[in-house]
C-alpha positions in Angstrom: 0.0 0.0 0.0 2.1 2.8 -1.7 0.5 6.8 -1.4 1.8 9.4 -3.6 1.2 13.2 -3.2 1.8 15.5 -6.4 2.7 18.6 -5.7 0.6 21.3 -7.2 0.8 24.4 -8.9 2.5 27.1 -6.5 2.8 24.8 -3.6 5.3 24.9 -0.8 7.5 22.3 0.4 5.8 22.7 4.1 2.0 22.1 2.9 3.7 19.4 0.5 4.7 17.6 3.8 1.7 18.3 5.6 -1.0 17.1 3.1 1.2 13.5 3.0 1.4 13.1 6.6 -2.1 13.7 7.0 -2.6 11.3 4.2 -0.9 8.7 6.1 -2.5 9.1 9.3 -5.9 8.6 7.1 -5.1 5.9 5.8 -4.1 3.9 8.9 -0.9 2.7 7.8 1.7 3.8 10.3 -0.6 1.9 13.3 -0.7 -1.1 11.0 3.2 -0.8 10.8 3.4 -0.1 14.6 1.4 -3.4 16.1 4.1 -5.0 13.2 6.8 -4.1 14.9 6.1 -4.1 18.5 4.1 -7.4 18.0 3.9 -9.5 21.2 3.4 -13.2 21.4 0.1 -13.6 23.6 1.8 -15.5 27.2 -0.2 -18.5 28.4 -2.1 -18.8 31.4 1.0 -20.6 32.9 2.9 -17.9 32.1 0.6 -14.9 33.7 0.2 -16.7 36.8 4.2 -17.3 37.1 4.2 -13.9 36.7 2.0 -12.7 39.0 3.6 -14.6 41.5 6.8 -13.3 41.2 5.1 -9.9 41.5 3.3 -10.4 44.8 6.6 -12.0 46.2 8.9 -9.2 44.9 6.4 -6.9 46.7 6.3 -8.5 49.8 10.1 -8.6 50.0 9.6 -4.8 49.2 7.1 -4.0 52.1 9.5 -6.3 54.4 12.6 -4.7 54.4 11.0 -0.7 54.0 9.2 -2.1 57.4 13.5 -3.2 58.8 14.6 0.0 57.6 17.0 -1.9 54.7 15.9 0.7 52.1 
């Protein structure tokens, strides 16, 4: 999916630049691009509950030494 802009008849550079990128945001193809490129595997259950495991026990090794003073 290619765009082209022409530019017209006592045009500047600036509005030349402007119509694209407002041609591109239109058309959707710098968010198709984006969720290309940052494209994360979905984790599995296993995965979110190891996870959220590690982040309660991480916390309550934060909340036990702020109580000792160790921080």
């Amino acid at each position: 999916m290619s765009l082209e802009v022409q530019k017209k008849e006592k045009e500047t550079t600036q509005s030349l630049v402007r119509r694209f990128t407002q041609k591109v945001q239109k058309s959707g193809i710098l968010r198709l691009a984006r969720s290309i490129r940052f494209f994360q595997r979905p984790k599995s259950h296993q995965m979110k509950q190891r996870a959220a495991l590690r982040r309660e026990e991480l916390k309550r090794e934060y909340e036990r030494k702020k109580k000792l003073g160790e921080i």
